[in-house]
DOLO-601245 format. One record per atom (N, C-alpha, C, O): residue in three letters; x, y, z. Coordinates in steps of 0.1 Angstrom, whole numbers, plus 2048, in hexadecimal, padded with zeros to 3 digits. Example, Ala and Ser with C-alpha at 12.3 -4.5 7.8 and 13.67 -1.06 7.14 Angstrom:
<drenvos>
ala8847C784E/ala87B7D384E/ala8847DF84E/ala88E7DF855/ser8807EA847/ser8897F5847/ser88180084F/ser88680B850/
</drenvos>
This chain:
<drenvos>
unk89283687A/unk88B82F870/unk892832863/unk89383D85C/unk895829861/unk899829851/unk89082A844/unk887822842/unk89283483A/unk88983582D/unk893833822/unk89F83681F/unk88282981A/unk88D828806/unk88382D801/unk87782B804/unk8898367F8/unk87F83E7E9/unk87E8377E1/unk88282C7E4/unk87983B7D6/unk8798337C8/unk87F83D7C2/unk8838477C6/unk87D8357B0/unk87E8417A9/unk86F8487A4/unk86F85179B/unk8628437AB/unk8578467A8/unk85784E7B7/unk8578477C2/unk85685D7B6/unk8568677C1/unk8498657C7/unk8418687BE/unk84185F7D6/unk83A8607DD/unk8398567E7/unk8398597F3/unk8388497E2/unk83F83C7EC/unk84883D7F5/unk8528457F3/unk847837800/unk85283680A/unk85182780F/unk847821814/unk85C82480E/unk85E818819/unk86681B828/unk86F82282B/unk86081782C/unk86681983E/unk86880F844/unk85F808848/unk87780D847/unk882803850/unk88380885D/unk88B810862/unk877801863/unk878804874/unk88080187D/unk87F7F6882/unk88A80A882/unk89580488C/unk88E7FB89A/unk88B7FF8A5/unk88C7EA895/unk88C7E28A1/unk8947DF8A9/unk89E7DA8A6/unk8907E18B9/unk8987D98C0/unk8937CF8C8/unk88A7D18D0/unk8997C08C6/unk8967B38C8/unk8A17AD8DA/unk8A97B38E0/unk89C7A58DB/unk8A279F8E2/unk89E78E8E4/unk8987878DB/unk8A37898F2/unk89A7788F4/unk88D7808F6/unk8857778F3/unk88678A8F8/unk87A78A901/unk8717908F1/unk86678D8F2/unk8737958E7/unk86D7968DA/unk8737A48D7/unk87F7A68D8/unk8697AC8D4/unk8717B58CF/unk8657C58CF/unk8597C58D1/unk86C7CD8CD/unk8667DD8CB/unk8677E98BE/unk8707F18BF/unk8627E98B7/unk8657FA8AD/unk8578028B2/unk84F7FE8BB/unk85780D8AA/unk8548128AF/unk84D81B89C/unk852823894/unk84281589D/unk838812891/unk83881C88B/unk83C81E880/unk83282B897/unk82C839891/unk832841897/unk8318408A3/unk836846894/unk83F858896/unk83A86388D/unk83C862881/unk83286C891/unk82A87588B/unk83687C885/unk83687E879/unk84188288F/unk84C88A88A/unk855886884/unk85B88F87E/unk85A879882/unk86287487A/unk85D86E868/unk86186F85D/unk85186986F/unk84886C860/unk84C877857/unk85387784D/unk84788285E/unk84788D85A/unk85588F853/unk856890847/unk86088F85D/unk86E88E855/unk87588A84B/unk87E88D844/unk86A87D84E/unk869872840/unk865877833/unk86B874829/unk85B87E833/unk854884825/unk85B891827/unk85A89881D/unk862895830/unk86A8A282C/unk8608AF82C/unk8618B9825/unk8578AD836/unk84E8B9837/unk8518BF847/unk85B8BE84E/unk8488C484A/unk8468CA857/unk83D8C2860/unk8358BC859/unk83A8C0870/unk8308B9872/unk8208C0872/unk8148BB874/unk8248CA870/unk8148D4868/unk8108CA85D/unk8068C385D/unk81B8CC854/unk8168C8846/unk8148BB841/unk8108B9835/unk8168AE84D/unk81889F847/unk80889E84A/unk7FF8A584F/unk808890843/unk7FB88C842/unk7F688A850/unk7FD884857/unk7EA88D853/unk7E4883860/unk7DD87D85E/unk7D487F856/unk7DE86D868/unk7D8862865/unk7C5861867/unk7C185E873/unk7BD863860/unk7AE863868/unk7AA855866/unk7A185385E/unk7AE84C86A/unk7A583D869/unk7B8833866/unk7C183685F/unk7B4827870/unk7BB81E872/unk7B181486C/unk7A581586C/unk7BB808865/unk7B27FB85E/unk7BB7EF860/unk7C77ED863/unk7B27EA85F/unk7B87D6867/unk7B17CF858/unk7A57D0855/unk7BA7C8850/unk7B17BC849/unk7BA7B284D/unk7C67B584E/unk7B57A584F/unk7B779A84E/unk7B7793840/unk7AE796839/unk7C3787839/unk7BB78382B/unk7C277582B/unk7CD77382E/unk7B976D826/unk7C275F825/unk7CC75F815/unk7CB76880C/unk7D5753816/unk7E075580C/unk7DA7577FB/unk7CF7517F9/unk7E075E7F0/unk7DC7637E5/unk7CF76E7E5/unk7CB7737DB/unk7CB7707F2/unk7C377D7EF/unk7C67877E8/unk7D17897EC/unk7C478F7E0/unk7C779D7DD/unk7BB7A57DB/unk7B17A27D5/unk7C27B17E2/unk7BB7BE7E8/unk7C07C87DE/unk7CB7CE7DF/unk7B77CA7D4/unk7BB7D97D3/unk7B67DB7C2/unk7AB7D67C0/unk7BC7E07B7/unk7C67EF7BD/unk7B87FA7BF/unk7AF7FD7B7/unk7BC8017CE/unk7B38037D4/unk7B78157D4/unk7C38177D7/unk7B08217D1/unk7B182E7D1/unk7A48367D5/unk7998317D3/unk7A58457DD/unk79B84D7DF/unk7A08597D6/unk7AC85B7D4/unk7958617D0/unk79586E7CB/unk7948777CF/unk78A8787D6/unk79B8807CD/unk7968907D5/unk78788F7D6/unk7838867CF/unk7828937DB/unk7828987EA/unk7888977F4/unk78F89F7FA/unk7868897F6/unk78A87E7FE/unk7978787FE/unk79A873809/unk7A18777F3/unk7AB8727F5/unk7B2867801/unk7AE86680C/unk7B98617FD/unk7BE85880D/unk7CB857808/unk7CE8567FC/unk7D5858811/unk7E2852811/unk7E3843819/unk7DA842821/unk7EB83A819/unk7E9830822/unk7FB82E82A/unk80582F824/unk7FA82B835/unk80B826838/unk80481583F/unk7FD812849/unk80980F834/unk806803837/unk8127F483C/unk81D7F5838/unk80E7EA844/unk8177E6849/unk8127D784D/unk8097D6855/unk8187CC849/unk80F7BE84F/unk8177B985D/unk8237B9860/unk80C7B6864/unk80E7B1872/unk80D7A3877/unk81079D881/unk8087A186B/unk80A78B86B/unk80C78885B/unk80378D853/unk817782857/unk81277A84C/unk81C786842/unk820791845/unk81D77F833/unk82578A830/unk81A78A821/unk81178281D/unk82079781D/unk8157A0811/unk8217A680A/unk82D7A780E/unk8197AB7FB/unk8217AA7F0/unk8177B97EA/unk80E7BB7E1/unk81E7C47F6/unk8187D47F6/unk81B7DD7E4/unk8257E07DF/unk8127E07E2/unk8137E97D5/unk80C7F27D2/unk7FF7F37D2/unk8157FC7CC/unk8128107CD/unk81180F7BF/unk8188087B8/unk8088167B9/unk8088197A9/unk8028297A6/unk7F882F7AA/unk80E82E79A/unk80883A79E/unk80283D795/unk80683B78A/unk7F4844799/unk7E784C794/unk7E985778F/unk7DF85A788/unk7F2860790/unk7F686C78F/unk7F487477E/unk7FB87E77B/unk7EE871779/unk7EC87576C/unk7F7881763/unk7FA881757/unk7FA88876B/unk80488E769/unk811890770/unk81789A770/unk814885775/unk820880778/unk827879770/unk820871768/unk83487976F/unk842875767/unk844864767/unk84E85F761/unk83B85A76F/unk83E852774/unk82D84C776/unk82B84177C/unk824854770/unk81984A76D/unk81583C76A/unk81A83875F/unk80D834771/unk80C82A76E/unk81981D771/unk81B81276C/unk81D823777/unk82D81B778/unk82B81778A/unk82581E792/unk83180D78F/unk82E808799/unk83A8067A6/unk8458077A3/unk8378057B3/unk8427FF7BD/unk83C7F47C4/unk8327F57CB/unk8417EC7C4/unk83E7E17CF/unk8487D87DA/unk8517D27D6/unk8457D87E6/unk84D7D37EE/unk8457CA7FA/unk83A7CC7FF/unk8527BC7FC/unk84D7B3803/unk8487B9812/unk8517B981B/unk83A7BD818/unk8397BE826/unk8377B2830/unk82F7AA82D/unk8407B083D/unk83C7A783F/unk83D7A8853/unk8427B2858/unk83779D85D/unk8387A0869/unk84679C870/unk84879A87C/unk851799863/unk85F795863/unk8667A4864/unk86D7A886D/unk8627AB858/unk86C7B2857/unk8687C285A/unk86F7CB857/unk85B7C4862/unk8517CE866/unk8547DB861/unk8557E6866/unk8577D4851/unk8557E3849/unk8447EE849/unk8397EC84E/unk8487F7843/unk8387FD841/unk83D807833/unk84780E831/unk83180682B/unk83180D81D/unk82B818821/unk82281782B/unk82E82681A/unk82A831818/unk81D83580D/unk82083E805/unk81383180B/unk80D8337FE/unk80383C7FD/unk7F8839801/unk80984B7F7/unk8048567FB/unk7FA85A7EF/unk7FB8537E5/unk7EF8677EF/unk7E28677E9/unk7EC8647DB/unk7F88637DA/unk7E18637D1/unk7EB8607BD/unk7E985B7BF/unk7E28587B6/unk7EB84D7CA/unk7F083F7C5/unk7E78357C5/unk7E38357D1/unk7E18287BE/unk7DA81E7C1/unk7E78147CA/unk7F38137C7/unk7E080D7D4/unk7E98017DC/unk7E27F87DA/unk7D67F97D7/unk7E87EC7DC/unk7DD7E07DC/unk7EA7D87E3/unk7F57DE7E4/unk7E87CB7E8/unk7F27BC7ED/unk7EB7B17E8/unk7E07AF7E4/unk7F57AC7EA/unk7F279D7E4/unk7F97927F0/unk8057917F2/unk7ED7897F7/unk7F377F807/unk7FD7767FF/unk7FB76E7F6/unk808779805/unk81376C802/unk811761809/unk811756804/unk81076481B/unk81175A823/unk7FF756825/unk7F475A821/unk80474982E/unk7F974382E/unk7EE74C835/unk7E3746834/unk7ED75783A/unk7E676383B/unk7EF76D842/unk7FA76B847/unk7E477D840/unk7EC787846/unk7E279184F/unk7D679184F/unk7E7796854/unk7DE7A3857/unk7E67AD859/unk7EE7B0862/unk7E37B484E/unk7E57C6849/unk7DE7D0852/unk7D27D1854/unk7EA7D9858/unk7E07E485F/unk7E77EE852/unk7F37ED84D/unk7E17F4851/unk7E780684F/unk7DC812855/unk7D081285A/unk7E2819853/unk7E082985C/unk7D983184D/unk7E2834844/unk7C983584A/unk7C883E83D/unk7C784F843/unk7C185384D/unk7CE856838/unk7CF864839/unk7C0868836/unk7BE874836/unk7B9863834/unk7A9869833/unk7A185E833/unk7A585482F/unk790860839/unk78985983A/unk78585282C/unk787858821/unk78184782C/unk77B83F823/unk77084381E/unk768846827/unk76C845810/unk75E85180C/unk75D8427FF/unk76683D7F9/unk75183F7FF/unk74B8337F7/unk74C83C7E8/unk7518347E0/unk74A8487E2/unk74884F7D9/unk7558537D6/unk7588537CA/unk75F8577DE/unk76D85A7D6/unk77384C7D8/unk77F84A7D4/unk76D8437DB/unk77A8387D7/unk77982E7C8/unk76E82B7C2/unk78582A7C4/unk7858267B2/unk78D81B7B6/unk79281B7C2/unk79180F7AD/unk79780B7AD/unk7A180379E/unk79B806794/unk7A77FE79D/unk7B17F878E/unk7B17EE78E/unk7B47E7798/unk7AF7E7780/unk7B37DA783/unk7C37D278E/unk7CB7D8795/unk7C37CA78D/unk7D57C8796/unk7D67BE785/unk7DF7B6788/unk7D37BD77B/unk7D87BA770/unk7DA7BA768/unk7DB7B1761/unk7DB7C9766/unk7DB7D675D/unk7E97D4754/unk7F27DC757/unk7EB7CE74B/unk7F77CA744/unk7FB7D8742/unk8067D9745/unk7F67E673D/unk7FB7F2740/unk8037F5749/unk80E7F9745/unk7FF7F3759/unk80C7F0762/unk8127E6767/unk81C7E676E/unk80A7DD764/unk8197CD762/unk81F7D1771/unk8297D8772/unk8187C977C/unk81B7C8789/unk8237BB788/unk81D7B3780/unk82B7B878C/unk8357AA78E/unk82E7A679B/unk8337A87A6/unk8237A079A/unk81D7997A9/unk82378E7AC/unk8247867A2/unk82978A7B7/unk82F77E7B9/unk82576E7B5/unk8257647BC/unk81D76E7A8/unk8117687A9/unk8167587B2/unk8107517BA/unk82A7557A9/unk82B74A7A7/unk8317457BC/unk83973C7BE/unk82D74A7C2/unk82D7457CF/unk82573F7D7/unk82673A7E2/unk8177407CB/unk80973B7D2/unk8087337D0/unk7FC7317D0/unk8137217CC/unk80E7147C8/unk8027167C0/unk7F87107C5/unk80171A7B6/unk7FD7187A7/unk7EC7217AB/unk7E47217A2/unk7E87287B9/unk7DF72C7BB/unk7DB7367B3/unk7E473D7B0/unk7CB73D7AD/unk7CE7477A7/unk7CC7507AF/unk7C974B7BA/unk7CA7647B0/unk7C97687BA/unk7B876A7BC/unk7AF7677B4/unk7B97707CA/unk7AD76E7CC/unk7A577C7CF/unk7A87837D9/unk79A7807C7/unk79978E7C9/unk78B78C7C8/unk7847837C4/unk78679E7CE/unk7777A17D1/unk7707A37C7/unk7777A97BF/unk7637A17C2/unk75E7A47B5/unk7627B37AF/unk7637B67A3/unk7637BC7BB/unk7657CD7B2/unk7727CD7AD/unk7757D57A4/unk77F7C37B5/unk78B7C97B3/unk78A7BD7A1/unk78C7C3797/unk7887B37A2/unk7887AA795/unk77D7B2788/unk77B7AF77C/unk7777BD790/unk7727C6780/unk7747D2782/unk76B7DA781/unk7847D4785/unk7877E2783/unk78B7E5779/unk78F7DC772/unk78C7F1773/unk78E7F876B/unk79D7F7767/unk7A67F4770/unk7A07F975A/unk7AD7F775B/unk7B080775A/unk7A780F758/unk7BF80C75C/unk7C381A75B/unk7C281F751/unk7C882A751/unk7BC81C747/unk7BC82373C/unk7AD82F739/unk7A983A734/unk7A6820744/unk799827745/unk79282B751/unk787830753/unk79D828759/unk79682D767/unk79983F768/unk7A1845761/unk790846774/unk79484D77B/unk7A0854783/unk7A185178F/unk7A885C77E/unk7B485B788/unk7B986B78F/unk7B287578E/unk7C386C794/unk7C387979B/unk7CA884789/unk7CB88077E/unk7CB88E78D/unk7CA897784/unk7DD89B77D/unk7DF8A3774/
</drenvos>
């Protein structure tokens, strides 16, 4: 498996070596130990996954930007399995060098990438195709009290959402994510 960094240290993109043929094709999604190699730890020390998630969303949905707080924290390694999405990491890190500053990359069930988006960071997507369904893997359970979320139009971090691919659609979001907080005033990690 192939990995790209940023220059915002925590993100990973992961280039899964497929092998195709006439009959379709195979990678090979989760590797606990290669993970592990991936973030450059030990397999003691990598995250473990407690809770698998499936959403489904029709085109211009957006989900997010979605974060838990200590206690609870979550990392996500996220990946679309129909449909392509428009994945993004933003970092929360308050005392990081690279706050508020963002990564985003095309996921799609073409090119069966999977994002890295570890605790610090809010993620959210935005459906390109005419729908998707998003699995990812979270590093901790879901707790209704540590989770917060950001606006996704926070001119502070100025996400380049591909808006202009939706035939003039605007996006389409949940009442909590359309009154989020912007970063200036939300909650964030320390």
């Amino acid at each position: 498996m192939e990995a790209k960094t940023y220059t915002i240290a925590g993100p990973i993109l992961l280039k899964p070596t497929v092998f195709g043929d006439d009959r379709g094709f195979f990678f090979e999604s989760w590797n606990a130990r290669s993970f592990a190699a991936t973030l450059e730890v030990s397999e003691a020390e990598a995250p473990i996954f407690m809770q698998d998630n499936h959403s489904r969303s029709s085109q211009g949905v957006l989900r997010g930007l979605h974060y838990q707080l200590p206690p609870e924290p979550q990392g996500k390694l996220v990946r679309c399995v129909v449909g392509e999405i428009f994945d993004v990491a933003v970092d929360i890190r308050r005392t990081s060098a690279t706050y508020g500053q963002w990564v985003g990359e095309r996921l799609s069930a073409e090119n069966h990438r999977l994002l890295w988006v570890p605790p610090g960071f809010a993620h959210g997507f935005l459906t390109i195709s005419k729908s998707a369904d998003v699995l990812y893997k979270a590093s901790g359970l879901w707790s209704k009290t540590c989770e917060r979320s950001l606006l996704w139009s926070d001119p502070a971090i100025a996400i380049a959402w591909p808006l202009g691919e939706l035939s003039g659609m605007q996006p389409l979001l949940a009442s909590k994510d359309a009154a989020a907080p912007l970063l200036v005033d939300a909650e964030v990690f320390p």
